[in-house]
C-alpha positions as a Python dict, from the first residue, in 0.01 Angstrom:
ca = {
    (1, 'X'): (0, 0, 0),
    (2, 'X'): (127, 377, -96),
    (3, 'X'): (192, 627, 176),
    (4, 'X'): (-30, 847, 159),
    (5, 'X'): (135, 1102, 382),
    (6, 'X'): (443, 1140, 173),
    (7, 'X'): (393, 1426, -40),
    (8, 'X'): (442, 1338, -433),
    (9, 'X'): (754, 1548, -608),
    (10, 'X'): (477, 1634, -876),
    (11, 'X'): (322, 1886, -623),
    (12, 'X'): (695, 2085, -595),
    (13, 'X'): (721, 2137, -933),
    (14, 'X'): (330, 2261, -940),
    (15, 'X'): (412, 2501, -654),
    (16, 'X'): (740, 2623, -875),
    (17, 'X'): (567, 2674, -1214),
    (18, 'X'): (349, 2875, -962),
    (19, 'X'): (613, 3065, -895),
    (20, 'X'): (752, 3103, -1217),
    (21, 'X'): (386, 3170, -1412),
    (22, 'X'): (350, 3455, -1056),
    (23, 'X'): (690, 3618, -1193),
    (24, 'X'): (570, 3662, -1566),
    (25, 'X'): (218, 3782, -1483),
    (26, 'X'): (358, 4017, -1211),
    (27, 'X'): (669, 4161, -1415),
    (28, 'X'): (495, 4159, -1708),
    (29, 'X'): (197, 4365, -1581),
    (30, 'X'): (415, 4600, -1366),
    (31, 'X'): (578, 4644, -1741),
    (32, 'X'): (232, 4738, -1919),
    (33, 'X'): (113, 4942, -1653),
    (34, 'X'): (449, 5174, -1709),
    (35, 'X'): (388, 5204, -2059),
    (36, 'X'): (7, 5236, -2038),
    (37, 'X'): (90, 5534, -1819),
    (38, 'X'): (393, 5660, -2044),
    (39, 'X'): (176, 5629, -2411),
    (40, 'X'): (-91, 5767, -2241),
    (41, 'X'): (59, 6076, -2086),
    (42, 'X'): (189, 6123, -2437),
    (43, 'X'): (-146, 6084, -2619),
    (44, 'X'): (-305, 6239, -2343),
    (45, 'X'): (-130, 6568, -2369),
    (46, 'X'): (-110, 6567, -2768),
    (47, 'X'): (-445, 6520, -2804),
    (48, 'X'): (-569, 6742, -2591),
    (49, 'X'): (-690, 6516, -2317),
    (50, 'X'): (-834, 6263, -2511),
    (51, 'X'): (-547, 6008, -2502),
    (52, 'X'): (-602, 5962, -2096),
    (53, 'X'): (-882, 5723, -2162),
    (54, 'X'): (-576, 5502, -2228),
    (55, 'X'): (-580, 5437, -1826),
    (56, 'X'): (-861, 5236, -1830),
    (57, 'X'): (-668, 4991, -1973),
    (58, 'X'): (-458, 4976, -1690),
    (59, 'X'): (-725, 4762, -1567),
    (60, 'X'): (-615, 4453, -1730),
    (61, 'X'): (-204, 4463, -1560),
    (62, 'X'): (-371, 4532, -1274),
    (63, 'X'): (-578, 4194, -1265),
    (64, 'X'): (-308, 3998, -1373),
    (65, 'X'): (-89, 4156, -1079),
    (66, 'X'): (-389, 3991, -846),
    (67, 'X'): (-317, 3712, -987),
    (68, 'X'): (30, 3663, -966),
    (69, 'X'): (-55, 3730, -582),
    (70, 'X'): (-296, 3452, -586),
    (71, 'X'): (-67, 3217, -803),
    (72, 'X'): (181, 3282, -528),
    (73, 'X'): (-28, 3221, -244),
    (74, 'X'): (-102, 2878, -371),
    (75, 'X'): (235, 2791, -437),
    (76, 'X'): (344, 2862, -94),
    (77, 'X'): (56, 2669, 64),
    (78, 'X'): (140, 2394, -196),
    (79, 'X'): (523, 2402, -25),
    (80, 'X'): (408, 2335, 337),
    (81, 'X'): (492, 2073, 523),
    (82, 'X'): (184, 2021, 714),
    (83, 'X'): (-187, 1948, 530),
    (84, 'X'): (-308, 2210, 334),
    (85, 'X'): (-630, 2330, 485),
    (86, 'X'): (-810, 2468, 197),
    (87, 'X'): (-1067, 2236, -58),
    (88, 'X'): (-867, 2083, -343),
    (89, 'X'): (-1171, 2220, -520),
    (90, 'X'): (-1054, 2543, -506),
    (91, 'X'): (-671, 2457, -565),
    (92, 'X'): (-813, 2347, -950),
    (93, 'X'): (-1037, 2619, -1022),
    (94, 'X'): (-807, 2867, -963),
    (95, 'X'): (-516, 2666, -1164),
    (96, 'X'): (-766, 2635, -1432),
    (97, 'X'): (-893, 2994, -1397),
    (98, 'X'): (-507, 3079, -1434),
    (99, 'X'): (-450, 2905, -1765),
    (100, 'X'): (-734, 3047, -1943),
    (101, 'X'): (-710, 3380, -1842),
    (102, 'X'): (-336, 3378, -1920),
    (103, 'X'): (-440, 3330, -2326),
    (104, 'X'): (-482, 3718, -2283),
    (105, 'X'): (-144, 3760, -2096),
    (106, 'X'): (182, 3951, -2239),
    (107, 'X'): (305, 3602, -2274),
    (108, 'X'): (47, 3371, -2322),
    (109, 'X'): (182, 3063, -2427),
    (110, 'X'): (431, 3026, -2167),
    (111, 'X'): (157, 3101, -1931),
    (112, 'X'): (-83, 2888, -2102),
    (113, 'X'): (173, 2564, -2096),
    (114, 'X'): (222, 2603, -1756),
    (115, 'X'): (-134, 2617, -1677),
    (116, 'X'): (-190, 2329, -1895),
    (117, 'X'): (97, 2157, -1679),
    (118, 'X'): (11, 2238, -1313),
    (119, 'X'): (-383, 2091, -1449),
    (120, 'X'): (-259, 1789, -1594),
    (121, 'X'): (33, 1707, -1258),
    (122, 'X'): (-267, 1780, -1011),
    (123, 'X'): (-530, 1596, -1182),
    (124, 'X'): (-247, 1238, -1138),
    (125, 'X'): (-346, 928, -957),
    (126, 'X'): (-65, 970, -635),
    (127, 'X'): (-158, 1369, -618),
    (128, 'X'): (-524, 1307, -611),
    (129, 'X'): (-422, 1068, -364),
    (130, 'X'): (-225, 1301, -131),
    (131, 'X'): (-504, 1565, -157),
    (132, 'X'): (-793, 1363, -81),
    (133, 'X'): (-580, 1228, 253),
    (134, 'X'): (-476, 1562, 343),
    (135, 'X'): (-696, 1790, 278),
    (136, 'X'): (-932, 1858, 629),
    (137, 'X'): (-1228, 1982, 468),
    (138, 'X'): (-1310, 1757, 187),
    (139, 'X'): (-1722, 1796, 170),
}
């Protein structure tokens, strides 16, 4: 019989493409929101005031900055120790919520694969495993 309590390598290397898929969506959108604000100061003052309605595209970076938060929340709860103490439910919505929204990233595809990744290693036999024993609030 597999122990059940040993937690599988393929949550580690979920918790770094976390990580890594945090890093892009955070430095990317830090990087849009600077040139949002650059282009439209520019536009803004050449055309007369017109070009400011540029900022409310600053609302996109700004999501994807949430979610570089929540992508690194999850990986650090994946990289405990002790149970995680949140629904496994929630662990794959989010992951999934993650990979689609990241088609509309600065660099989708990369984000996109490691969506695709993280869905496919958490959705394995031994990981399903681990979650169902360890999770504390499995309705």
């Amino acid at each position: 019989m597999e122990n059940h309590n040993e937690k599988p390598g393929m949550l580690t290397v979920v918790s770094i493409l976390l990580f890594i898929s945090a890093g892009i969506n955070i430095l990317g959108s830090i990087g849009s929101v600077i040139i949002i604000i650059l282009y439209g100061t520019i536009i803004g003052i050449a055309t007369f005031g017109i070009g400011f309605l540029l900022y409310f595209c600053l609302v996109f970076p700004i999501v994807f900055i949430i979610w570089g938060v929540i992508e690194i929340l999850y990986g650090m709860k994946i990289l405990k120790d002790s149970p995680m103490d949140s629904s496994p439910f929630w662990l794959g919505i989010v992951e999934i919520a993650i990979g689609i929204l990241s088609l509309f990233s600065i660099i989708g595809i990369i984000e996109l694969a490691i969506g695709i990744t993280n869905t496919v290693l958490l959705t394995r036999p031994e990981v399903k495993d681990y979650i169902e024993n360890n999770f504390s609030n499995i309705t």
